[in-house]
N, CA, C, O and CB atoms as a CASP TS submission, in Angstrom:
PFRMAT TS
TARGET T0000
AUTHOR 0000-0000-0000
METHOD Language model
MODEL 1
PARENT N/A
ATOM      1  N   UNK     1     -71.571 -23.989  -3.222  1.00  0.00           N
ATOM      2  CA  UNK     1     -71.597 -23.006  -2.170  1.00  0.00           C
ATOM      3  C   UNK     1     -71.738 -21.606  -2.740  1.00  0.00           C
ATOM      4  O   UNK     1     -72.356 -20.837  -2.004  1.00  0.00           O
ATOM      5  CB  UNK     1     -70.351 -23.110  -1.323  1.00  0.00           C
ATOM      6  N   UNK     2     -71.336 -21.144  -3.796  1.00  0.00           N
ATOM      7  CA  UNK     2     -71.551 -20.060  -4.459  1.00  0.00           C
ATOM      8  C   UNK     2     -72.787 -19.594  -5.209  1.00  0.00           C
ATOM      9  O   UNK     2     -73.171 -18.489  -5.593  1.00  0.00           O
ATOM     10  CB  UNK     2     -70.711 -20.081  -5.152  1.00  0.00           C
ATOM     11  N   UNK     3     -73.244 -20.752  -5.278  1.00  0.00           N
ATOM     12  CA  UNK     3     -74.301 -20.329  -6.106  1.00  0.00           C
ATOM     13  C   UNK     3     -75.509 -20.536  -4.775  1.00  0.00           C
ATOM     14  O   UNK     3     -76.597 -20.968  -5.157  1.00  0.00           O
ATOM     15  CB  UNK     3     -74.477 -21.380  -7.721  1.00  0.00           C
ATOM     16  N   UNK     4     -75.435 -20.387  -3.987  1.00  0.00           N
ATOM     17  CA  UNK     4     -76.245 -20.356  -2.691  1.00  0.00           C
ATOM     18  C   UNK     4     -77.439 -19.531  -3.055  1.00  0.00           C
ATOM     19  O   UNK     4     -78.557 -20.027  -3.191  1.00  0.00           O
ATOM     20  CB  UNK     4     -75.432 -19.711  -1.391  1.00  0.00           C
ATOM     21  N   UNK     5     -77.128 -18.043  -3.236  1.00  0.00           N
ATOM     22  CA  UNK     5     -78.231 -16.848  -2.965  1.00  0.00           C
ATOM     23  C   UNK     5     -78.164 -17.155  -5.058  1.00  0.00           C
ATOM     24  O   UNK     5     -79.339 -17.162  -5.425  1.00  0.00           O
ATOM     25  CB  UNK     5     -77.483 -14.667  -1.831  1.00  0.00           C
ATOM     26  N   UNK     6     -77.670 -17.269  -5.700  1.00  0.00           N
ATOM     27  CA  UNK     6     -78.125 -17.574  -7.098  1.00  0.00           C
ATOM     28  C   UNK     6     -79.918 -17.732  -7.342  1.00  0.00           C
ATOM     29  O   UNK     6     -80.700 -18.664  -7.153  1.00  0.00           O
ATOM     30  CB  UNK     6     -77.329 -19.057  -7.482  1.00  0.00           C
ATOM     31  N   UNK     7     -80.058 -16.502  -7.788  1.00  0.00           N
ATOM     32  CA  UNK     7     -81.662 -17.319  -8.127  1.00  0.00           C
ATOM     33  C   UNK     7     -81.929 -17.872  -9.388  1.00  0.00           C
ATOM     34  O   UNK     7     -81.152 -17.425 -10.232  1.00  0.00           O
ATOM     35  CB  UNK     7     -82.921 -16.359  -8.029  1.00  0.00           C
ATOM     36  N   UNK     8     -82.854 -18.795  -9.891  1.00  0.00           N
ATOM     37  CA  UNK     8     -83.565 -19.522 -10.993  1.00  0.00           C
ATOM     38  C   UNK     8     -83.849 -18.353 -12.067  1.00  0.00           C
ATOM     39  O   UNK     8     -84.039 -17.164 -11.812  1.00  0.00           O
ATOM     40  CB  UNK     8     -85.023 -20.305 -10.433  1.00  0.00           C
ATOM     41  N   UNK     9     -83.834 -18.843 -13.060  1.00  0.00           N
ATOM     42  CA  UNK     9     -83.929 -18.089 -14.430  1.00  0.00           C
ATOM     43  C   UNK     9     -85.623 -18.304 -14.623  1.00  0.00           C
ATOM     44  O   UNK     9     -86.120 -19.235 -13.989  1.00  0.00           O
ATOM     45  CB  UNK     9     -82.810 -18.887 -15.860  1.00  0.00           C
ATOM     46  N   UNK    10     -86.079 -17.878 -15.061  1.00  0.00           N
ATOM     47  CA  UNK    10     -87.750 -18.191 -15.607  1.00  0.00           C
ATOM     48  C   UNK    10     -87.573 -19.567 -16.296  1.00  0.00           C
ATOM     49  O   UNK    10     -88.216 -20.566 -15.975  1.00  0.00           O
ATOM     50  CB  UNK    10     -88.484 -16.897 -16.917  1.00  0.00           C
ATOM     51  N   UNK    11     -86.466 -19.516 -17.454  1.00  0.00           N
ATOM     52  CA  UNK    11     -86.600 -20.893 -18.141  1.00  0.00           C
ATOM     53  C   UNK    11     -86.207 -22.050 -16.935  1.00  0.00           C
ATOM     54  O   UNK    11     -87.007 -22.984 -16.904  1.00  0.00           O
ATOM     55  CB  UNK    11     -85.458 -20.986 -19.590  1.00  0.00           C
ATOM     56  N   UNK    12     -85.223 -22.113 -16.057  1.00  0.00           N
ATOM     57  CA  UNK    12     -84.696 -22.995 -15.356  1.00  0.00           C
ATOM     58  C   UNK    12     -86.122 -23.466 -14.524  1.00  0.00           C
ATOM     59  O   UNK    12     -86.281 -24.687 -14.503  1.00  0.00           O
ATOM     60  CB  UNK    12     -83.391 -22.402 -14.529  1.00  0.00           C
ATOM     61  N   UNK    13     -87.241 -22.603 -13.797  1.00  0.00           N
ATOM     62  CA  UNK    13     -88.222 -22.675 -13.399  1.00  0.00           C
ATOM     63  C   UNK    13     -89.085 -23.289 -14.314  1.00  0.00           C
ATOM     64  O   UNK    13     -89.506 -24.334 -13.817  1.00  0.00           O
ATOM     65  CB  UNK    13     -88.492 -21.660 -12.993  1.00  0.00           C
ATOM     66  N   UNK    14     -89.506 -23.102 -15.372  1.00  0.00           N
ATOM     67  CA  UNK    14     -90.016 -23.611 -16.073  1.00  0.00           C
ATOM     68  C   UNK    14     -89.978 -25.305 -16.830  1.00  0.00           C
ATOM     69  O   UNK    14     -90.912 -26.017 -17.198  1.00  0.00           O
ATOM     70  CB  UNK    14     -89.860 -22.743 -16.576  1.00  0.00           C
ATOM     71  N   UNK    15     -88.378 -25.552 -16.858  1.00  0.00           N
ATOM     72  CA  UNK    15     -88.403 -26.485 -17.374  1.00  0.00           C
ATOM     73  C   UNK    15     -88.612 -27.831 -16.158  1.00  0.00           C
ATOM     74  O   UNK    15     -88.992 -28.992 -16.306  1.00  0.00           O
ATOM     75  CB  UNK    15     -87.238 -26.368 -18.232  1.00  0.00           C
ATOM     76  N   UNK    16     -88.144 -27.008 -14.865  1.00  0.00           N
ATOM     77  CA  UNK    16     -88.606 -27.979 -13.735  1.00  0.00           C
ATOM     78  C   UNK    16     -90.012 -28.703 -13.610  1.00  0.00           C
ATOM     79  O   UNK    16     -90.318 -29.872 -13.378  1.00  0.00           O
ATOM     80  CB  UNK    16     -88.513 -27.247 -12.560  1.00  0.00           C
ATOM     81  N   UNK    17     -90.724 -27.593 -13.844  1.00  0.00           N
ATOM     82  CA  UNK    17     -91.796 -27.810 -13.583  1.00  0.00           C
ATOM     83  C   UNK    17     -92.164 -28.613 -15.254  1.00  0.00           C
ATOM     84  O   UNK    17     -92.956 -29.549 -15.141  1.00  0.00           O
ATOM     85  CB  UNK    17     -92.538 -26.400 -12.987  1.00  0.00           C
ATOM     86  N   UNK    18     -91.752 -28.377 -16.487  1.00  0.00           N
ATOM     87  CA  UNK    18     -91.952 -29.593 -17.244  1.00  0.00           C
ATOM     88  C   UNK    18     -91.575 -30.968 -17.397  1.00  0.00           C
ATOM     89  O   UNK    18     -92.023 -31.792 -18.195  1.00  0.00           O
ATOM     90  CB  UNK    18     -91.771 -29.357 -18.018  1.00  0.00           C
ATOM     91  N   UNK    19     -90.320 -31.155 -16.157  1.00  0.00           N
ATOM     92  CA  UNK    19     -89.790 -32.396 -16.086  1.00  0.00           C
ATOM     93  C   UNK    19     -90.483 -32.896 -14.653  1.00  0.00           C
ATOM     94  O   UNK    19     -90.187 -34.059 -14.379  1.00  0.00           O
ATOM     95  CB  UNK    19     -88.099 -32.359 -16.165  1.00  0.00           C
ATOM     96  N   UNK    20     -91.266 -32.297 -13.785  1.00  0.00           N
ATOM     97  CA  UNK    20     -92.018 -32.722 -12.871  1.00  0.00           C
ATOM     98  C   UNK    20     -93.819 -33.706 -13.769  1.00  0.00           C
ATOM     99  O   UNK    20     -94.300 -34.835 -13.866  1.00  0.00           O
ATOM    100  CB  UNK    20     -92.217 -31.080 -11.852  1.00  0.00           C
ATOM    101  N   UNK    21     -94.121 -32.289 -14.180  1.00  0.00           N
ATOM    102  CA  UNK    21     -95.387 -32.852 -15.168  1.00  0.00           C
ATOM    103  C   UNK    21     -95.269 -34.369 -15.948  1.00  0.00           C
ATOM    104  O   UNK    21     -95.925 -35.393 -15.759  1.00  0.00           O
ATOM    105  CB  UNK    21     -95.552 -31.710 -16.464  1.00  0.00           C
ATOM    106  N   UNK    22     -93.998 -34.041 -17.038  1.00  0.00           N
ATOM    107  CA  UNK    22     -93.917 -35.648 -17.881  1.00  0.00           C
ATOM    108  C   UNK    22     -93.532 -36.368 -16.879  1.00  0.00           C
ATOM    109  O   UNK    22     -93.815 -37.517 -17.217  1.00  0.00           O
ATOM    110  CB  UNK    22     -92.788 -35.934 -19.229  1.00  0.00           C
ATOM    111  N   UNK    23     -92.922 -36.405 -15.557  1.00  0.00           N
ATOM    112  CA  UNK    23     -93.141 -37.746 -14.744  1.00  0.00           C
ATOM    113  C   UNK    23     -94.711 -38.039 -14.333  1.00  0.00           C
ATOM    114  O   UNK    23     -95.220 -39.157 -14.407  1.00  0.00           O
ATOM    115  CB  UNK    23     -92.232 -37.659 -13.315  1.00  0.00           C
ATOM    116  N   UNK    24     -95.231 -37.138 -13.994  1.00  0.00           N
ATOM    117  CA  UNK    24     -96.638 -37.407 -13.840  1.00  0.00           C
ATOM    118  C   UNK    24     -97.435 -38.385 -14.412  1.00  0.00           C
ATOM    119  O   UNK    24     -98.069 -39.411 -14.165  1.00  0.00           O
ATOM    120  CB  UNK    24     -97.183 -36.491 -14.121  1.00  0.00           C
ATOM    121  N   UNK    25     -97.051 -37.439 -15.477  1.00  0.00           N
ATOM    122  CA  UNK    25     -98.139 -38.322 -16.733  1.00  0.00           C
ATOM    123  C   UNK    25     -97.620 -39.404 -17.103  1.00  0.00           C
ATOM    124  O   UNK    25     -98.448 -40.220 -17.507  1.00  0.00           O
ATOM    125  CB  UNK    25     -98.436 -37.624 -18.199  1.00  0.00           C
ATOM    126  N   UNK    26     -96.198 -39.846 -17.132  1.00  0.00           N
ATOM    127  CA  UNK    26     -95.644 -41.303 -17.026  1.00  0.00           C
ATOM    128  C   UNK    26     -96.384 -42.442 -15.936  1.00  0.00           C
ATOM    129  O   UNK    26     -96.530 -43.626 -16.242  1.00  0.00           O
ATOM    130  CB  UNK    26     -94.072 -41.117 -16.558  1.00  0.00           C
ATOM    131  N   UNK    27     -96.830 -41.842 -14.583  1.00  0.00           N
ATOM    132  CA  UNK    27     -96.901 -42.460 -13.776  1.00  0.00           C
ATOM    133  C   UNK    27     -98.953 -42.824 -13.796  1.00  0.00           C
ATOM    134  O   UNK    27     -99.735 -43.747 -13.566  1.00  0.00           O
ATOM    135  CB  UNK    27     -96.010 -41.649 -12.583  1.00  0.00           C
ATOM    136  N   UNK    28     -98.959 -41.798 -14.106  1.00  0.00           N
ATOM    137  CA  UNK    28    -100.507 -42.196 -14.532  1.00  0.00           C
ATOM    138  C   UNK    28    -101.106 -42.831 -15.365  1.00  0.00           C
ATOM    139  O   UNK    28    -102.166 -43.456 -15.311  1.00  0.00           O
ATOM    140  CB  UNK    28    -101.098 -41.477 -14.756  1.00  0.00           C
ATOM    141  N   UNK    29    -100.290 -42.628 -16.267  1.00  0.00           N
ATOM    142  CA  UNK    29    -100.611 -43.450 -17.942  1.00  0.00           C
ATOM    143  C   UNK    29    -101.222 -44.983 -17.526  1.00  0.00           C
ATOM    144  O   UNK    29    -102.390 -45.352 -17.650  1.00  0.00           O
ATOM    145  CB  UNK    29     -98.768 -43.761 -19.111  1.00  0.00           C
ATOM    146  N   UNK    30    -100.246 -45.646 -17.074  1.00  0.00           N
ATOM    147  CA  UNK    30    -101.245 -46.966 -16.287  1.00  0.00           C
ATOM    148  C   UNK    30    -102.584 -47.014 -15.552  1.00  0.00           C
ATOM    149  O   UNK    30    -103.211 -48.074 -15.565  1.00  0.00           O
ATOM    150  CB  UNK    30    -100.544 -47.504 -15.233  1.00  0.00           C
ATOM    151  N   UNK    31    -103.015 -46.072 -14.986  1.00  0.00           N
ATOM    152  CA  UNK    31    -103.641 -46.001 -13.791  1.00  0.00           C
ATOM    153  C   UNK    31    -105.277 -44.849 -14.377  1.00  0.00           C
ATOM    154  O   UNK    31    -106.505 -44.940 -14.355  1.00  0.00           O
ATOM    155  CB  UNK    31    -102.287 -45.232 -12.442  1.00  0.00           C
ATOM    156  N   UNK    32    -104.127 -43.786 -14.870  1.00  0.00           N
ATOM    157  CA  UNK    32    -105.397 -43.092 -15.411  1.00  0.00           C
ATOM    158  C   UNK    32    -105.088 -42.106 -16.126  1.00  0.00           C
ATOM    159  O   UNK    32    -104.419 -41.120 -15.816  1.00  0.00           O
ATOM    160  CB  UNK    32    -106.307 -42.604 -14.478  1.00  0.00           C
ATOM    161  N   UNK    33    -105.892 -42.532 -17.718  1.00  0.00           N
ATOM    162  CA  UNK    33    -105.339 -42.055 -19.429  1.00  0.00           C
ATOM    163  C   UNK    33    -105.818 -40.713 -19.265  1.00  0.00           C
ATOM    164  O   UNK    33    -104.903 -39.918 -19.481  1.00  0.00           O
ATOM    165  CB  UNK    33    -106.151 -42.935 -21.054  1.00  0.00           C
ATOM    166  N   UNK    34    -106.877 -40.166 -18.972  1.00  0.00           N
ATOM    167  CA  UNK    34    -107.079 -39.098 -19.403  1.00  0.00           C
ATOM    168  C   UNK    34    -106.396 -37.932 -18.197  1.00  0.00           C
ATOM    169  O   UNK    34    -106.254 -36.714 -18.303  1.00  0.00           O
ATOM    170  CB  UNK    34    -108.605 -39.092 -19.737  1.00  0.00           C
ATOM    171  N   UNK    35    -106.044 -38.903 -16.998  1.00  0.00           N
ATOM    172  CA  UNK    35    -105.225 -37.783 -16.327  1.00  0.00           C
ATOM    173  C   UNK    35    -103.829 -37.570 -16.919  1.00  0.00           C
ATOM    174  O   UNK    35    -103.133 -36.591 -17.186  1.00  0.00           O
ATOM    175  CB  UNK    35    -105.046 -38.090 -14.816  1.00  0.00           C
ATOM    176  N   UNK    36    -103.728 -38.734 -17.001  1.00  0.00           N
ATOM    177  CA  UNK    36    -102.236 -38.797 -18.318  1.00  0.00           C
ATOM    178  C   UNK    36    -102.038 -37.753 -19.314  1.00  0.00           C
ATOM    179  O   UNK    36    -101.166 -36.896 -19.457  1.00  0.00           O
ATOM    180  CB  UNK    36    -102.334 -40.111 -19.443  1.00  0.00           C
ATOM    181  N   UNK    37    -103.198 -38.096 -20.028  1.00  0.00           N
ATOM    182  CA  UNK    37    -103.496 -36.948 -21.106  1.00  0.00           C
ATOM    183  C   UNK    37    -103.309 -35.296 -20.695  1.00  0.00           C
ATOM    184  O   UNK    37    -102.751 -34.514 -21.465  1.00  0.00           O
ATOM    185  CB  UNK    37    -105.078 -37.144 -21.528  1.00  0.00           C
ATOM    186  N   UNK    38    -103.775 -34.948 -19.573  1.00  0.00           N
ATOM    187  CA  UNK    38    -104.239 -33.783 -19.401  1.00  0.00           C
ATOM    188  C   UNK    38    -102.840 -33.080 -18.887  1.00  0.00           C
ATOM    189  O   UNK    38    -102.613 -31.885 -19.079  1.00  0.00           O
ATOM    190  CB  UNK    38    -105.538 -33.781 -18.441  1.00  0.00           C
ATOM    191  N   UNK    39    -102.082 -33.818 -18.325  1.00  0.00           N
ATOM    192  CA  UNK    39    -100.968 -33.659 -17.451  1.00  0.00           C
ATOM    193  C   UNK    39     -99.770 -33.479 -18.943  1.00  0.00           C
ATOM    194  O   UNK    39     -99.057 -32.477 -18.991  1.00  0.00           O
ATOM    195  CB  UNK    39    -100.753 -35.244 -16.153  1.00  0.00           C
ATOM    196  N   UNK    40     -99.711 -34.308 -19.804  1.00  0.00           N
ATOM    197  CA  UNK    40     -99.037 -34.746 -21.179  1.00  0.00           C
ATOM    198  C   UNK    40     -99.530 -33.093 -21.756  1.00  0.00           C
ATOM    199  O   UNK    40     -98.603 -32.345 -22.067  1.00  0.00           O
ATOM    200  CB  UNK    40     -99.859 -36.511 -22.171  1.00  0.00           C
ATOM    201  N   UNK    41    -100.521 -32.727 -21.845  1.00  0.00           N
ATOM    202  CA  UNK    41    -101.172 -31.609 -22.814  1.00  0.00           C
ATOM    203  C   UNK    41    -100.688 -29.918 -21.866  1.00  0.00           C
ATOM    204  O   UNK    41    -100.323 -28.901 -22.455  1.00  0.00           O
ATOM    205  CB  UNK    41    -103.374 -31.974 -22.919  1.00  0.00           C
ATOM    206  N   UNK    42    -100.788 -30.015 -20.796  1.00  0.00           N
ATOM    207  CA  UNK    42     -99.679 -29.215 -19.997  1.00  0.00           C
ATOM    208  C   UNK    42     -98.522 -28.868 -19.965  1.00  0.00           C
ATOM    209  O   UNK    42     -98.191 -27.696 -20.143  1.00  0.00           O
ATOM    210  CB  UNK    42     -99.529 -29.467 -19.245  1.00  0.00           C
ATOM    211  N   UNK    43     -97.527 -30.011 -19.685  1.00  0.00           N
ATOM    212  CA  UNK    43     -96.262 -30.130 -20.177  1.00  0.00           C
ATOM    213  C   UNK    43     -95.812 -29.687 -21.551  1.00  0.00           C
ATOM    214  O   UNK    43     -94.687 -29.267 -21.826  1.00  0.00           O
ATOM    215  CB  UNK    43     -96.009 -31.322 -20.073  1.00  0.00           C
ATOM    216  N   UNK    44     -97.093 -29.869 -22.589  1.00  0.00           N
ATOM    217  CA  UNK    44     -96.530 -29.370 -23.495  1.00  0.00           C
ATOM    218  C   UNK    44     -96.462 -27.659 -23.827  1.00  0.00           C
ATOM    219  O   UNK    44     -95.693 -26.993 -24.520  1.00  0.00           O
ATOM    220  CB  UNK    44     -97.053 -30.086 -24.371  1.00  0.00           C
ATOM    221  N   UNK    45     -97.602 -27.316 -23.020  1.00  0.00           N
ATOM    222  CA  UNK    45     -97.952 -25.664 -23.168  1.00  0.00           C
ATOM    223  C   UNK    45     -96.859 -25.239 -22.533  1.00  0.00           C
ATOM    224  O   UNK    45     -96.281 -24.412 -23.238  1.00  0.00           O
ATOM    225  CB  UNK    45     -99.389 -24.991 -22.456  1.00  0.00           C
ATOM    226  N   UNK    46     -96.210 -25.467 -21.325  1.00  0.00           N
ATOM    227  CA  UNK    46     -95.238 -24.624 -20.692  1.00  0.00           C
ATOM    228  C   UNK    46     -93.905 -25.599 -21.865  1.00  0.00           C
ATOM    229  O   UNK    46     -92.853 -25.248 -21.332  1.00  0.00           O
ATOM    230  CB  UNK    46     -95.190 -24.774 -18.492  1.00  0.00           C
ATOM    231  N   UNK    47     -93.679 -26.126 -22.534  1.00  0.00           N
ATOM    232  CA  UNK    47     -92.194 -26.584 -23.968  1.00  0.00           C
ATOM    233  C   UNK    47     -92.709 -24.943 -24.528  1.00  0.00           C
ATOM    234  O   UNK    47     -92.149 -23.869 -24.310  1.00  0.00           O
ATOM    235  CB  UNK    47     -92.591 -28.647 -25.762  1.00  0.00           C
ATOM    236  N   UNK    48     -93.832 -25.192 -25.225  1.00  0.00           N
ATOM    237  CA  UNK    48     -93.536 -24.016 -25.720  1.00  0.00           C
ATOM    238  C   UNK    48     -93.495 -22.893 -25.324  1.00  0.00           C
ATOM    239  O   UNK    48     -93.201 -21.988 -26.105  1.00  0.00           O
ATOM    240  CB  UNK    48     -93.986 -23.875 -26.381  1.00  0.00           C
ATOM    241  N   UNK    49     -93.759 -22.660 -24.087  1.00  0.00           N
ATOM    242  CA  UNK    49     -93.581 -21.145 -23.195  1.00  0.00           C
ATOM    243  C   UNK    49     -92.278 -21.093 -23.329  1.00  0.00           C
ATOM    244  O   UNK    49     -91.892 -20.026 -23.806  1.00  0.00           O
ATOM    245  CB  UNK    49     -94.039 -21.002 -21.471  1.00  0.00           C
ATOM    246  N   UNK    50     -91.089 -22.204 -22.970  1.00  0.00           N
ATOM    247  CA  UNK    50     -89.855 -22.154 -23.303  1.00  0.00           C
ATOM    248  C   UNK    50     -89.541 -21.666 -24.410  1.00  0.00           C
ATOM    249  O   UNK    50     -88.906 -20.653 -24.702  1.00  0.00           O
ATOM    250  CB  UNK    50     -89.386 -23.125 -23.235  1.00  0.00           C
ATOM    251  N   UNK    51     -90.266 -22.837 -25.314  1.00  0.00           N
ATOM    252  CA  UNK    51     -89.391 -22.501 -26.720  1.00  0.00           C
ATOM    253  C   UNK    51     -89.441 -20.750 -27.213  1.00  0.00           C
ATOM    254  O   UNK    51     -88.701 -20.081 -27.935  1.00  0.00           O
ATOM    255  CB  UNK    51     -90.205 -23.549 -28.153  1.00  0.00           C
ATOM    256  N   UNK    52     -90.922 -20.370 -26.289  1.00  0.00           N
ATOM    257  CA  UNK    52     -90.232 -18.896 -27.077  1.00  0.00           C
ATOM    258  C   UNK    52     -89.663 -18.041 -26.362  1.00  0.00           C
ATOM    259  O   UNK    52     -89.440 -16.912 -26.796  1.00  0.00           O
ATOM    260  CB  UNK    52     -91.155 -17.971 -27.767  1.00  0.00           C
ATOM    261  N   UNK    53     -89.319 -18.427 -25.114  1.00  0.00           N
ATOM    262  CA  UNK    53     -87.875 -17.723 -24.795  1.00  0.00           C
ATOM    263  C   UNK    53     -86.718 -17.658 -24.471  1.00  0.00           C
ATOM    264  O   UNK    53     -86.142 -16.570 -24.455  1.00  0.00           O
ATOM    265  CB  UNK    53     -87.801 -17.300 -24.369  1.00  0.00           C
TER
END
């Protein structure tokens, strides 16, 4: 309840959206590699947007 009006940090935003992506590409990997791939090669650009801050 307190953290109601709390807003998201850039990293907290960020890493959402990298734990949204690697499900992606988990779910495609069967179905379709190079969307897999592309989704996998994403996820990794926004790790390191994290890692450098």
């Amino acid at each position: 309840m307190f953290g109601l009006f709390k807003k998201k940090s850039e990293k907290d935003k960020l890493y959402a959206q990298y734990k949204t992506l690697t499900k992606e590409a988990h779910k495609f990997s069967t179905i379709n590699r190079k969307l897999s791939d592309q989704k996998t090669y994403e996820a990794e650009e926004i790790m390191k947007k994290i890692e450098s801050l």
